[in-house]
C-alpha positions in Angstrom: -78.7 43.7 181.3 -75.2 42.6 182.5 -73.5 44.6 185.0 -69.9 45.1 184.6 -69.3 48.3 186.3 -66.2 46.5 188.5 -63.6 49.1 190.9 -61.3 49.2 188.5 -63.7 51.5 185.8 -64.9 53.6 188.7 -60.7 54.4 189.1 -60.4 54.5 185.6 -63.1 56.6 184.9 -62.0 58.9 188.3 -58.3 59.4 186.6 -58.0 59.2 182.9 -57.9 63.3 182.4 -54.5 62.9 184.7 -53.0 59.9 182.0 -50.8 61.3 179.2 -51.2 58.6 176.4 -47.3 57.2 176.8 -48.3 56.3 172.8 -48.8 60.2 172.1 -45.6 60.9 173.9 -43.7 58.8 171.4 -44.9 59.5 167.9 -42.3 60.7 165.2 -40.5 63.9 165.4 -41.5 64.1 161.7 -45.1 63.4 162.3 -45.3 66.4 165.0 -43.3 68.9 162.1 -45.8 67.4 160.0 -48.2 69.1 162.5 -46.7 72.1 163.5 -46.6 73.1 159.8 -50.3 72.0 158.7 -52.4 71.6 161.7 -54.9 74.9 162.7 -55.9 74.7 166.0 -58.1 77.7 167.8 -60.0 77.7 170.8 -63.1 79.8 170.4 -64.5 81.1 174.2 -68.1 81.2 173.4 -70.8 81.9 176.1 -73.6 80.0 176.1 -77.3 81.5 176.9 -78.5 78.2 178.1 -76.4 77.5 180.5 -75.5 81.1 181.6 -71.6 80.4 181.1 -68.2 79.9 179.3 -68.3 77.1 177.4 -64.8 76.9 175.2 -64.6 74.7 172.3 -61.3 73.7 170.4 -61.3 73.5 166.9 -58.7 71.4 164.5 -58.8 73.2 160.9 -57.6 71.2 157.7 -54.2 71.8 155.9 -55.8 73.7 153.3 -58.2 75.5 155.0 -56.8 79.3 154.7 -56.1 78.4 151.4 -59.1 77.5 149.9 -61.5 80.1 150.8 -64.9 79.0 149.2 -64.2 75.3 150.0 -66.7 73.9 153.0 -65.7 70.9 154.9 -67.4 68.0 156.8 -67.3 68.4 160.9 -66.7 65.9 163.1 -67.8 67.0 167.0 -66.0 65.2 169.4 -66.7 64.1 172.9 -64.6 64.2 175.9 -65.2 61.6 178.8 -66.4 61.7 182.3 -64.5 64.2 184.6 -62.7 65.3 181.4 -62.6 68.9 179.2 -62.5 70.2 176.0 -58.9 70.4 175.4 -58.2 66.7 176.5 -58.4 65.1 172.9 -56.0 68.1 172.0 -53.8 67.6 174.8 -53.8 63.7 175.4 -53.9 62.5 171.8 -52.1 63.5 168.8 -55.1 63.7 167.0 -54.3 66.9 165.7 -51.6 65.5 163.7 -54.3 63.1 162.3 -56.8 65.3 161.1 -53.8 66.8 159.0 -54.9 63.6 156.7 -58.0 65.0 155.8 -60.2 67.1 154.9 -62.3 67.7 157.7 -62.8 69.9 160.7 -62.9 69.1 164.1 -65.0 70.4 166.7 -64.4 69.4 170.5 -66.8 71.2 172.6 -66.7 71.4 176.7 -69.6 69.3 178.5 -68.5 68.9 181.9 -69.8 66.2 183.5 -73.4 66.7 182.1 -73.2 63.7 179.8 -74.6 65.6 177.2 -78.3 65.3 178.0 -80.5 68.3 179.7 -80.0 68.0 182.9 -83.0 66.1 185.2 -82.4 68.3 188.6 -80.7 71.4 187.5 -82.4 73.5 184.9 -79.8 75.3 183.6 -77.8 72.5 182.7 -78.6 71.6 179.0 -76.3 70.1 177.5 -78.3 68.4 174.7 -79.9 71.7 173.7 -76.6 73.3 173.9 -74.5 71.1 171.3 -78.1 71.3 168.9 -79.1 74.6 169.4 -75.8 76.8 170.6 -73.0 75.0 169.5 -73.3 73.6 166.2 -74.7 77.3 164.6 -71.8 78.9 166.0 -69.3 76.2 164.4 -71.4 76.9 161.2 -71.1 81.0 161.4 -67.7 81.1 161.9 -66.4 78.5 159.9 -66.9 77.1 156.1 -68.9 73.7 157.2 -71.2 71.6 155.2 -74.4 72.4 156.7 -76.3 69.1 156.0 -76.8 66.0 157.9 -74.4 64.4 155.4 -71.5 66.4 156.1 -71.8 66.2 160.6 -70.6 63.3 162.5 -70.4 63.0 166.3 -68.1 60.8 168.3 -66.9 60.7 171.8 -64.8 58.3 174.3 -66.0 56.9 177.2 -69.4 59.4 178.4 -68.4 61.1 175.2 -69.0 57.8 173.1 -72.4 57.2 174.7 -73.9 60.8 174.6 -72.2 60.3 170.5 -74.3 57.1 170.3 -77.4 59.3 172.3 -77.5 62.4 169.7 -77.3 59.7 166.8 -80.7 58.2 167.7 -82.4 61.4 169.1 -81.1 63.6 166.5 -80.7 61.4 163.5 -81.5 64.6 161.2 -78.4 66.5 162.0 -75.8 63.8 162.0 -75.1 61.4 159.1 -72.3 59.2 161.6 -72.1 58.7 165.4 -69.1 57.0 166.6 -68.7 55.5 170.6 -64.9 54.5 171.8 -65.0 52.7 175.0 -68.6 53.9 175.4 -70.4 54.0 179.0 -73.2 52.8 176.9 -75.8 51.7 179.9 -75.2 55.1 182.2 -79.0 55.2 182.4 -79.2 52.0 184.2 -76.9 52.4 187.2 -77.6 52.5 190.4 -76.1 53.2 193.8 -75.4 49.3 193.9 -73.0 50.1 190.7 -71.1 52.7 192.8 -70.3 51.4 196.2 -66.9 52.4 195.5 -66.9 55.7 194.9 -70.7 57.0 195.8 -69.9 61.0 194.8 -69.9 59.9 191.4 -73.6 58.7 192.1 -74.4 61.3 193.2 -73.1 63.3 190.4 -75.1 60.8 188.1 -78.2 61.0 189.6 -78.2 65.2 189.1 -77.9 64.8 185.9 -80.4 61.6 185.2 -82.4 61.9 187.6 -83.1 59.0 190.1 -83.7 55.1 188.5 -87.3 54.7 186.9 -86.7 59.0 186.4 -88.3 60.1 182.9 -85.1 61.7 182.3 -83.5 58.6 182.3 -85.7 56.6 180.3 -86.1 59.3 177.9 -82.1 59.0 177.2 -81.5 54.9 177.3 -80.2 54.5 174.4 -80.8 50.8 174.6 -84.6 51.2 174.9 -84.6 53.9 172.1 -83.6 51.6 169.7 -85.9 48.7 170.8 -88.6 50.9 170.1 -87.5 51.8 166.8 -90.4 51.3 164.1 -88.6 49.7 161.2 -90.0 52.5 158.8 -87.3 54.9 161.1 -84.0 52.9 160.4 -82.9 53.9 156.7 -82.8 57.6 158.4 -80.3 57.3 160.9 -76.5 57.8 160.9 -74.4 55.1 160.7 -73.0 53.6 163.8 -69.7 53.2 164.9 -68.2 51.4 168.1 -65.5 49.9 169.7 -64.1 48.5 173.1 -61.4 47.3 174.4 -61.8 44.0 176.1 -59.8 44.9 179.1 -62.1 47.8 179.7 -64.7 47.2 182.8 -67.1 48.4 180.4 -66.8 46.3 177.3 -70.0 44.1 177.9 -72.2 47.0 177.1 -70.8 47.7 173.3 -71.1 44.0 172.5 -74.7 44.2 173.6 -75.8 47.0 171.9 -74.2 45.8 168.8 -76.2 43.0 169.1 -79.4 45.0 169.5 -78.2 47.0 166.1 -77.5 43.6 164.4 -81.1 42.5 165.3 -83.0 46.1 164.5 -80.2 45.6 160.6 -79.0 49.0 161.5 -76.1 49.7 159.5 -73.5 49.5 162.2 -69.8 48.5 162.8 -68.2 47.0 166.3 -64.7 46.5 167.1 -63.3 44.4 169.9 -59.7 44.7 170.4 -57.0 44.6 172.8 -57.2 47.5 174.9 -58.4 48.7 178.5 -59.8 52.4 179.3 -56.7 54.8 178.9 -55.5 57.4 176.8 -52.8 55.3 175.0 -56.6 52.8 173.9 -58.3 56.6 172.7 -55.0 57.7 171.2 -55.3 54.5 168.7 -59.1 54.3 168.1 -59.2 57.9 167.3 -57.5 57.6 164.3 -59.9 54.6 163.2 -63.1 57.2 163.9 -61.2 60.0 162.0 -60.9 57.5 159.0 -64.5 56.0 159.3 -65.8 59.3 159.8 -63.7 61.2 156.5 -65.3 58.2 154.4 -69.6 58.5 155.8 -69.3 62.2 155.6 -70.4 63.7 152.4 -68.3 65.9 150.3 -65.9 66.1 147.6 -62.9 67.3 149.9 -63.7 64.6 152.9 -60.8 62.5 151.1 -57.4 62.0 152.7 -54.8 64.6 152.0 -52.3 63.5 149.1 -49.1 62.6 150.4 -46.0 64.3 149.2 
């Protein structure tokens, strides 16, 4: 496989939860009353058992959510990147103001940097388990969700969009689409070579996969997982979103694992555009997964929100 992990990712990646999307900053004043009046946003402190801690989640409610109280709604979980937190996508984006479009609830959990996999050195640090086991029946006690496969999606930017990718093939049972924006798609085969630049984010890597040739890591490549794929698997998994921009030090990967989709004819979409790895790239994209997402997910309320 490629390399293409270059200095400029291993800055990017080392400051994007310090970038304010300058495209956020500037959206409509009408677009943000539009928000103020519509959007539901909570932040639920839950402690997890797994990992012994506080793991907060933000969660983006539809318009007519106190409204309608028998209604259930589609979730869409989605991922912060490496070095990032839960309330980025709230903070960075406007993407509250473009869930207000539809009918769907979002879900934007805290992962640290665990990359959303159980943790190869430290025991208490599952991350996998957590989303699967923890967090998804607590979004489902306290709020009206479609409980099926066909009304959960999972995407994520950046280590967000490859552990999105990750619970898509590992977990195809619980989500019906997994979306990847700028993903770090081939995490699992880096090695200190890849970080000469800035070697404590090896070392961060390697105590959550493990070292190279660890059964940690080859258990969560996502690029072996789906060369391994018996055909007689493929018409149960989610369908696969991903985009990059071709700016981004880590746009090789996408186009290579779209390629492995193309060749396994999993139903897949890829998007290269104009873009490098920054909030003002997410701030865009996000609206395309929103979109994607309100149309895979099943449900007779997943439509847009009439306009008036």
């Amino acid at each position: 496989m490629k390399r293409f992990l270059n200095r400029s990712v291993l800055a990017g990646l080392l400051i994007v939860t310090g970038t304010v999307s300058l495209h956020a900053q500037r959206t409509s004043s009408r677009a943000r009353a539009k928000a103020r009046s519509s959007a539901s946003v909570e932040t639920i402190q839950f402690h997890s058992a797994l990992l012994g801690k506080i793991l907060p989640y933000n969660v983006i409610l539809p318009p007519d959510y106190s409204a309608s109280r028998t209604t259930r709604y589609p979730v869409l979980y989605l991922l912060h990147g490496w070095v990032g937190h839960y309330s980025d996508w709230a903070t960075r984006t406007n993407v509250a103001d473009y869930v207000a479009e539809y009918r769907l609830i979002v879900v934007m959990p805290e992962g640290n940097n665990g990359w959303y996999i159980d943790s190869a050195t430290i025991a208490s640090d599952k991350y996998e388990t957590y989303v699967l086991q923890e967090l998804i029946p607590d979004v489902q006690q306290r709020y009206r969700t479609i409980e099926s496969r066909y009304g959960r999606g999972i995407a994520g930017l950046s280590m967000g969009g490859y552990g999105a990718l990750k619970f898509g093939l590992k977990s195809p049972g619980t989500f019906a689409f997994a979306g990847s924006i700028s993903g770090a798609l081939a995490a699992t085969s880096w090695t200190e070579d890849d970080f000469k630049a800035a070697p404590s984010m090896y070392k961060s890597l390697v105590s959550v996969f493990g070292p190279p040739g660890s059964d940690t890591r080859r258990a969560n490549d996502i690029f072996e997982m789906v060369r391994a794929l018996p055909p007689t698997r493929v018409a149960g998994l989610p369908y696969f979103y991903l985009d990059c921009g071709t700016e981004d030090g880590l746009f090789s990967y996408s186009p290579q694992f779209a390629a492995l989709l193309r060749e396994k004819k999993i139903p897949h979409e890829f998007r290269e555009l104009p873009g490098d790895h920054s909030w003002p790239y997410w701030d865009q994209q996000v609206q395309e997964v929103l979109k994607i997402a309100a149309e895979k997910l099943h449900g007779q309320r997943t439509r847009p929100m009439s306009r008036r």
